[in-house]
Structure formats: structure tokens, C-alpha cells
C-alpha positions, 0 to 999 in steps of 0.5 A: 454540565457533566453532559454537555463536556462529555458531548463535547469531547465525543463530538470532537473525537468523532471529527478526529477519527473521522477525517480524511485520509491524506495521500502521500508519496507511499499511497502515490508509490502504491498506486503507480504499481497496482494500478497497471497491475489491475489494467493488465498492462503488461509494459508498465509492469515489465518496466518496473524491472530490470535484467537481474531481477529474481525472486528468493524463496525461502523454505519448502520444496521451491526454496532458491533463488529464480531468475538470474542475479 
């Protein structure tokens, strides 16, 4: 009888762990942006900014600020 519980809940975690992954407005948001990224398509890329865009580095010999804010 031990067995047979124990089967059991393996059999169901194993059905827990192993579902689907579901997609959502995060994986979406994700791959709208890696996927130009992989194409090479420099436009898509491009319009994802704006004119202020910058980039901050923080510490070491290139800490500033780049671009215009």
C-alpha cells in the first residue's frame, strides 16, 4: 500500500514539474527584443530608442555617463 501511495505522488510531481511553460507579456516583451537583436535588423533595433538615450557606467576607468541626456 506504502508503494503504491508513494507512486503515486511521484507520478504526480513528475506531471507538476514537468509541465508547459506558459508565455506571457514578459517572454513576449523579451522576444520583440532579441529576436531583431539575432536578425541583425538594425531599424527594429534602433527604434526601440529615442534621442536621449544613454548609457551609465558605474566604477572602473569608463564610469560616466555616454550619449546625451
Amino acid at each position: 500500500m506504502k508503494k503504491a501511495a508513494f507512486a503515486s505522488a511521484c507520478a504526480v510531481a513528475a506531471l507538476l514539474v514537468a509541465s508547459p511553460a506558459f508565455a506571457g507579456p514578459t517572454a513576449d516583451k523579451a522576444n520583440a527584443r532579441t529576436h531583431p537583436i539575432a536578425k541583425g535588423d538594425i531599424g527594429a533595433i534602433m527604434a526601440a530608442y529615442t534621442t536621449t538615450v544613454a548609457s551609465r557606467w558605474v566604477g572602473g576607468p569608463l564610469d560616466g555617463t555616454y550619449g546625451s541626456c
